[in-house]
C-alpha positions, -999 to 999 in steps of 0.1 A, spaced: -119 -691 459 -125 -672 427 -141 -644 442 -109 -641 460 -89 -642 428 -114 -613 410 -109 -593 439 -70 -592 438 -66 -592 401 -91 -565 395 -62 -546 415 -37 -561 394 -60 -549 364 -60 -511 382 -22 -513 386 -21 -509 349 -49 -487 343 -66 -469 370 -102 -457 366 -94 -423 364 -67 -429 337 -84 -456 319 -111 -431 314 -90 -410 293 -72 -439 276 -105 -449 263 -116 -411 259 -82 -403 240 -86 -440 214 -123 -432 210 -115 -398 194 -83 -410 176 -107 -438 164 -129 -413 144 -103 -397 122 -92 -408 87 -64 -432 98 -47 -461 76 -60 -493 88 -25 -504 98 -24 -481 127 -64 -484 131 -64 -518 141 -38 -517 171 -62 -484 184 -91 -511 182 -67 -538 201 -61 -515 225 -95 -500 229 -111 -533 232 -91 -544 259 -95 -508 279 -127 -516 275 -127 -552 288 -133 -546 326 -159 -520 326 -183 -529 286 -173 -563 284 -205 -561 253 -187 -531 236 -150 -548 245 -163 -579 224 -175 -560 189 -144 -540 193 -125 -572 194 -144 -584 164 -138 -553 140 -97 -554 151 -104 -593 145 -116 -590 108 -94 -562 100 -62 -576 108 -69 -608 94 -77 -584 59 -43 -567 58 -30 -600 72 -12 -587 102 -6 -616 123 6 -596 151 -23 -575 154 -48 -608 152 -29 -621 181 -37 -591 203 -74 -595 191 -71 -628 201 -63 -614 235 -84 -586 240 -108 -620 236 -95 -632 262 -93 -602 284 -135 -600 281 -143 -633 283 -125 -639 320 -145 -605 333 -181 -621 320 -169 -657 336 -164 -676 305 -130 -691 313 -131 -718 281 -139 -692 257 -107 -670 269 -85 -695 271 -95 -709 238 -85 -672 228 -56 -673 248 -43 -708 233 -50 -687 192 -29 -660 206 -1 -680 221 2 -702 190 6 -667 165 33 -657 192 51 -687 189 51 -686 151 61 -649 151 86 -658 182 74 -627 197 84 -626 233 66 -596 245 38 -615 236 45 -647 247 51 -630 279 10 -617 274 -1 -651 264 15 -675 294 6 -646 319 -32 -649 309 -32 -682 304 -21 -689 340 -42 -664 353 -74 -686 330 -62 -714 344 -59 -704 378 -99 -699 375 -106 -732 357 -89 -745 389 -62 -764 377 -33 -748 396 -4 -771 385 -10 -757 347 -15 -720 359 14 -720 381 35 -735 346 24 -711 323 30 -680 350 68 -696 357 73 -696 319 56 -656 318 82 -647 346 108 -664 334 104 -641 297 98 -608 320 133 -613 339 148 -622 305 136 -591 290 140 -570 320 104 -558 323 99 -550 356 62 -541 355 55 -575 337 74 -590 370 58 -572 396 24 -582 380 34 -620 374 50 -621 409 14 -609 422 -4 -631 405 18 -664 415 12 -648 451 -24 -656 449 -21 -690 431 -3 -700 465 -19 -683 489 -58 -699 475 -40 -731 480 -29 -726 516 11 -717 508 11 -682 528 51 -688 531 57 -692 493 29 -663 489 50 -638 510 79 -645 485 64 -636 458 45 -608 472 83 -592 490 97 -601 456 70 -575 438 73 -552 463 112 -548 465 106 -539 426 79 -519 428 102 -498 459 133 -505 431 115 -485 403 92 -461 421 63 -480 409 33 -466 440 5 -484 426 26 -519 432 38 -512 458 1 -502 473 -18 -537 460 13 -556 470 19 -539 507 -23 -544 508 -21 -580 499 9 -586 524 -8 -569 551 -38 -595 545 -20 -627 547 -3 -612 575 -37 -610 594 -51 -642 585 -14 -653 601 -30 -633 634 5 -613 628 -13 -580 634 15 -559 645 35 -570 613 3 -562 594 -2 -524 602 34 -511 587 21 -526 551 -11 -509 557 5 -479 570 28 -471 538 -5 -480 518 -26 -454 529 7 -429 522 15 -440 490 -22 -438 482 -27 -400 495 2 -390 475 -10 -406 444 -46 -396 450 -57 -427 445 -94 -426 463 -104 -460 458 -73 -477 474 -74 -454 501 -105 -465 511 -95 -500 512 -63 -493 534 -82 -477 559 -110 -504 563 -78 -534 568 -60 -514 590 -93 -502 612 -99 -541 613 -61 -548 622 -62 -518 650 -95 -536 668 -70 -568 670 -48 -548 689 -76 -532 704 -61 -498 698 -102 -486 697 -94 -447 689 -74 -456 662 -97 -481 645 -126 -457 648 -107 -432 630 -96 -454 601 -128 -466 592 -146 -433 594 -121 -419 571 -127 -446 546 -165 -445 552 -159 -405 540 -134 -415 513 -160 -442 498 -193 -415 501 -167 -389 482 -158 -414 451 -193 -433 449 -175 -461 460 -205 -484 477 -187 -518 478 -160 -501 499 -182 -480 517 -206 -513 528 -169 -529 539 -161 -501 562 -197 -505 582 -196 -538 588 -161 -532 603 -177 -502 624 -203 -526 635 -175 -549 642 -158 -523 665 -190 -508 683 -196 -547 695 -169 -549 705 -170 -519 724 -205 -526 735 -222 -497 716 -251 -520 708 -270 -494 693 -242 -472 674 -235 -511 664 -271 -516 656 -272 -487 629 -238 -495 617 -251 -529 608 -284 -515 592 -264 -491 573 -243 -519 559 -275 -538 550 -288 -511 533 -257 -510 510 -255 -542 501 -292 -545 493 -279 -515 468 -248 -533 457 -268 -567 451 -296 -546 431 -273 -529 408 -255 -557 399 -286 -581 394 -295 -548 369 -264 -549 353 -272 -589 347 -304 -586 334 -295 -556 309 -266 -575 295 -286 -606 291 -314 -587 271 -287 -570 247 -273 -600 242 -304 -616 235 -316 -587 212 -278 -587 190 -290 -628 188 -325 -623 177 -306 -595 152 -285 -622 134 -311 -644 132 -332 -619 116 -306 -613 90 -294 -648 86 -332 -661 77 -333 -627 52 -297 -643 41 -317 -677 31 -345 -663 20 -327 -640 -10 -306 -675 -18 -336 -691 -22 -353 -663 -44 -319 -664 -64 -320 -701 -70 -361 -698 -80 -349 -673 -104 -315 -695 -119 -349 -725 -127 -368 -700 -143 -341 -687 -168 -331 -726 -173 -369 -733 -181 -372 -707 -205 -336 -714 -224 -346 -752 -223 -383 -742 -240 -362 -717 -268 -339 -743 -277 -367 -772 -282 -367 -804 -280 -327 -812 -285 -322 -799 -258 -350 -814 -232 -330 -844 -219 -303 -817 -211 -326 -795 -196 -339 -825 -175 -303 -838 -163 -296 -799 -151 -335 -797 -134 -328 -831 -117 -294 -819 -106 -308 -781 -92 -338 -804 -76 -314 -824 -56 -292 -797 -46 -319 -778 -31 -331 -804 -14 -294 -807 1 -295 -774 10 -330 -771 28 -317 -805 47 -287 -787 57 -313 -755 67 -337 -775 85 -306 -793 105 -289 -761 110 -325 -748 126 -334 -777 145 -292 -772 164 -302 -736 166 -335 -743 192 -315 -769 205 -287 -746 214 -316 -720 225 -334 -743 249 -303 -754 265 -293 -720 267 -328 -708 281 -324 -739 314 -291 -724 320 -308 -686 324 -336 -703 341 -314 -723 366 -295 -688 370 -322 -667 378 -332 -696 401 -304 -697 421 -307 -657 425 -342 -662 435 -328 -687 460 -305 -665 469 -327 -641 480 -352 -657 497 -324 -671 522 -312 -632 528 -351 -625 530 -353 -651 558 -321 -642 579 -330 -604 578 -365 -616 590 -352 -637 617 -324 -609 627 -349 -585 634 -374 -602 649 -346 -615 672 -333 -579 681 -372 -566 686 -379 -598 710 -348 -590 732 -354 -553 732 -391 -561 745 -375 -580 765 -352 -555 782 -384 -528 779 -397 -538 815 -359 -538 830 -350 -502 821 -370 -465 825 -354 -431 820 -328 -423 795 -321 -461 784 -360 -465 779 -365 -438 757 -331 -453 738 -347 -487 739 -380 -476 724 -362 -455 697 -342 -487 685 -379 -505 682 -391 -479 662 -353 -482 641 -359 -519 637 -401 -516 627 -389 -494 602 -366 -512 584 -386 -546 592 -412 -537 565 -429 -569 550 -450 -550 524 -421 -533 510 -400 -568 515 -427 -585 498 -426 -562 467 -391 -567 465 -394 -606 468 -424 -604 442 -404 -584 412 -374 -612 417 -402 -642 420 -418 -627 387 -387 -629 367 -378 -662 372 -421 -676 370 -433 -651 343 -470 -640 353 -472 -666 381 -500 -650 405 -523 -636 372 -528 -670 362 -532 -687 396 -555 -657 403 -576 -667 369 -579 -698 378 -588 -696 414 -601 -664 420 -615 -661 456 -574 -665 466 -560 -636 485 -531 -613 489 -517 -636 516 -531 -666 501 -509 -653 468 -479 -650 488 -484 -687 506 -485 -701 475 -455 -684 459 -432 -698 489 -447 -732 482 -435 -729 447 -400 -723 459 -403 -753 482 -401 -739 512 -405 -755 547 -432 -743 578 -404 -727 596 -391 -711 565 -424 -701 557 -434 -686 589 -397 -665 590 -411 -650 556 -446 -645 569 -436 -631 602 -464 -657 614 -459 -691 638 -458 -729 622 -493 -737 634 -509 -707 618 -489 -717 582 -503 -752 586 -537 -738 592 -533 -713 561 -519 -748 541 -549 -767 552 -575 -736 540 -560 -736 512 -561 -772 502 -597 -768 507 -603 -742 479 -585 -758 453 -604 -786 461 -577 -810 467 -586 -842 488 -560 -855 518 -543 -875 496 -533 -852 470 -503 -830 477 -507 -794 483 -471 -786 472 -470 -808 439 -501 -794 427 -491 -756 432 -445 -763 417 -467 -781 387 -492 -755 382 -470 -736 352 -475 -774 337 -513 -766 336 -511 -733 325 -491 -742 294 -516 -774 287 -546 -749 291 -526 -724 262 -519 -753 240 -556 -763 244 
C-alpha cells in the first residue's frame, strides 16, 4: 500500500513544484542565500529551501532544516521554527522515517496552535494525515485531513483543497472505498477546471482514469486520459505525458483498439528516452510487451520484455547506489560528531586538570591554614569527576549500544536486498531457460523464414542469459552484505574452486537444490553431487551439516581474528 501512496503523492508533491520549476526555486534561494541578508528574512529563504530540497537531497534538506532550526529559535521567531519544524517533516516522510516526521509535525502543529495560525494549521493537519496515512492508521489520517479541508474551505484556498481532496482520495481508495474516492477526486477536479489549475486537473483526471480501470470501466477511463495528455502537451509537462500515454495504451488494449494502443505507448516510450525518464520508460515496455502478446508478436513481445528488464535492472542499480551513498554520508557526518564530541571531552578534561593544578599551588602558597580547605575542595573536584566520567562512560556504553542496534538493522537491510536479488536472479534464470527449451523445441517444427527467426531469438536469449556476467553481479551484492566472504573461505580451504566458491555462497544464503540448480543453470542431482564433493574436502563426516558449517563460518573467522 505505501508504494501506492509514494507514487500519487510524489504527483501531489509535483503539482506544487514541478521538476523543471523546482529547479529554479532552489537555483533562485541558493543565490539569494549568499548575499548579505538580515537573518529575519534569511531564515524563511532557509525554510523554504529546505523543503524544495526535501524530495530530491533529503541529506542537504535536513542541515538546511537545522541552520533555519537554530536561527529562528535565536531571534525567537516562533513562526519561522514552526516551518523548520515542517521542512522536518517534509524530509523525514521521503527517507521513510514516519515517527520522526510526525514527531516534527506534532512540534509544528502545537506552535500553530499557540500562534492560532491557520495557514499553518492548515500545513500541519494536512501532513499529519498524509504521516499518518503511512503509519497505517487511517481513522487518525482521515481526522486530521477533514480538519486540513475543513481550514482550506474556510480560508478559500483552493489549491490547499484540491491537494487535501487528493490526498483523502487515496486514503479511500488504499482501503477499498473507490465510490467515496471518486468524490473526492471530481471534487478536486471541478476546482482545478474552476481555477484553471492544469497540473490538478492532470494528476486528478490520471488518478480518476485509474480507479476507473481497476472498476473494468475502460470506456469511462480514456476521456480522463484523454484531457491528460492535452492538458500536459500544452503545459509541456514531459514527465506526465509519459504517464498518460502508458494508462491509456493499457486502457486502448482493453478495448482492443490495437492501433491506437501501439501508438500511445511508443509515444511515451519517445517521451521517456527524451526526458531521461527510465521509471516511465520501463512502464511503457512492459505495456508493449503486454500488447504484442496479445497480438501474438511473440518475438516483437520477446524484446519488449527484455528491454523492460534491462531498465529495471538500471532502475534497481541506481537506486541501491543512491542507498548505499546516503548511508556512507550519513555514517561519515556520525563518525564527524563523534570525532568532535570526544575532542569536546577531552579539552573539559584538560580544563578541569588545569582548575587542580592552580587549587594545588594556591593551597601550597597559603600554608597550612588553609590545607583542610584545600582538602574539602580536592575531595569535592575528586567526586565530581568521577560523576562526570560515570556519566561519560554511560553515555559511551548507550552510544555502541545504539550503534550495534543500528548496524543489525543495515545488516537485516542489505539482507533483505540480497534476498531480493537472488529471487530476481532465479526467475530471470528460469524465464530464459523456459523460453530457450520451447524454442528448441519448435527448432525441428519450422525451416525457412520462421527458422532463421527462431534461431535469431536463441542467440537474443544466450545473450542476455549470461551467468558469468550474472554471477558478477550477484557477487558485488553478496560481498556487501558478507564482507570478504570468499578470501577467507579461500584461506582456509584453498584447493576450492570458482564453482565450488559460488556453491558455497548460495549455501550461505540458504538456498534449496532447486533453487540452487536455477542459479547454477545445472540439474538437482549434479548440485547434490557438487554438495557431497564438497563435504569431503572440508572434511566434514555424515553427520555434520554441510549448511551449518558454511552460514557459521563468519563465526570462525572472527574467533580465528580474536585468537
Amino acid at each position: 500500500m505505501r508504494i501506492l501512496v509514494v507514487k500519487i503523492l510524489i504527483l501531489l508533491i509535483s503539482v506544487c513544484s514541478p521538476v523543471f520549476a523546482q529547479q529554479v526555486t532552489v537555483d533562485s534561494l541558493v543565490k539569494v542565500l549568499k548575499e548579505d541578508l538580515p537573518d529575519s528574512i534569511k531564515v524563511g529563504a532557509l525554510n523554504e529551501l529546505g523543503i524544495a530540497l526535501g524530495s530530491t537531497n533529503t541529506d542537504s534538506a535536513l542541515l538546511i532544516s537545522e541552520q533555519a532550526m537554530a536561527l529562528a529559535r535565536q531571534l525567537g521567531d516562533r513562526h519561522a521554527e514552526a516551518w523548520a519544524h515542517f521542512s522536518y517533516g517534509n524530509s523525514y516522510w521521503y527517507t521513510a522515517e514516519d515517527e520522526k516526521g510526525f514527531e516534527s509535525y506534532l512540534a509544528g502543529l502545537a506552535i500553530a496552535e499557540e500562534l492560532n495560525d491557520s495557514v499553518m494549521l492548515n500545513r500541519a493537519y494536512h501532513g499529519l494525515g498524509i504521516l499518518e496515512h503511512a503509519r497505517s492508521r487511517m481513522d487518525k489520517s482521515r481526522e486530521y485531513l477533514n480538519q486540513a479541508l475543513a481550514i482550506a474551505y474556510a480560508l478559500n484556498m483552493p489549491k490547499r483543497q484540491t491537494f487535501t481532496e487528493l490526498s483523502l482520495a487515496i486514503l479511500e481508495d488504499s482501503e477499498g472505498n473507490a465510490e467515496k474516492a471518486l468524490i473526492h477526486l471530481q471534487t478536486s477536479l471541478s476546482i482545478s477546471e474552476r481555477i484553471g489549475y492544469h497540473s490538478g486537473v492532470i494528476v486528478a483526471s490520471n488518478f480518476m482514469a485509474r480507479i476507473k480501470h481497476d472498476q473494468k470501466k475502460f470506456r469511462d477511463a480514456l476521456p480522463y486520459l484523454q484531457n491528460s495528455i492535452k492538458l500536459s502537451k500544452q503545459t509541456g509537462n514531459p514527465v506526465r505525458l509519459a504517464d498518460a500515454l502508458t494508462n491509456a495504451g493499457r486502457v486502448y488494449t482493453k478495448l482492443k483498439m490495437f492501433n491506437e494502443a501501439h501508438e500511445s505507448l511508443i509515444e511515451a516510450i519517445k517521451v521517456s528516452e527524451d526526458v531521461g525518464a527510465i521509471s516511465y520508460e520501463q512502464n511503457a515496455y512492459e505495456k508493449l510487451y503486454e500488447l504484442e502478446s496479445v497480438l501474438g508478436n511473440n518475438q516483437e513481445a520477446l524484446r519488449n520484455l527484455v528491454k523492460a528488464t534491462a531498465l529495471n535492472d538500471s532502475i534497481y542499480n541506481r537506486e541501491n547506489a543512491r542507498q548505499i551513498n546516503e548511508l556512507t554520508a550519513r555514517f561519515e557526518a556520525e563518525k564527524r560528531d563523534e570525532e568532535l564530541a570526544l575532542q569536546r571531552n577531552q579539552i573539559a578534561l584538560l580544563e578541569k586538570d588545569q582548575e587542580i593544578t592552580a587549587i594545588w599551588r594556591n593551597v601550597l602558597i597559603a600554608g597550612i591554614v588553609f590545607i583542610i580547605v584545600a582538602g574539602i575542595i580536592l575531595f569535592r573536584s575528586q567526586r565530581q569527576k568521577i560523576i562526570e566520567r560515570k556519566k561519560l562512560i554511560e553515555a559511551e556504553l548507550e552510544n555502541s549500544q545504539l550503534e550495534a542496534k543500528q548496524l543489525e538493522l543495515d545488516i537485516e537491510a542489505k539482507n533483505k536486498e540480497l534476498t531480493s536479488y537472488t529471487i530476481n536472479f532465479i526467475r530471470k534464470r528460469e524465464l530464459f531457460d523456459n523460453l530457450e527449451n520451447q524454442l528448441k523445441a519448435l527448432k525441428p517444427t519450422v525451416e525457412g523464414k520462421l527458422g532463421g527467426e527462431i534461431r535469431n531469438l536463441n542467440r537474443l536469449i544466450s545473450e542476455n542469459n549470461n551467468i558469468d556476467r550474472d554471477w558478477n553481479d550477484f557477487k558485488t551484492h553478496f560481498e556487501n552484505v558478507h564482507k570478504d566472504f570468499f578470501s577467507k573461505l579461500k584461506q582456509l580451504h584453498p584447493t576450492l574452486g570458482t564453482a565450488e566458491l559460488r556453491l558455497c555462497s548460495l549455501i550461505k544464503l540458504n538456498m534449496n537444490v532447486k533453487e540452487t540448480a536455477a542459479i547454477l543453470s545445472i540439474s538437482p542431482d549434479s548440485v547434490k553431487t557438487a554438495r557431497y564433493r564438497l563435504r569431503k574436502k572440508f572434511g566434514l563426516s555424515s553427520e555434520d551439516s554441510l549448511s551449518e558449517y558454511v552460514i557459521n563460518l563468519e563465526k570462525y573467522f572472527e574467533q580465528e581474528a580474536e585468537a
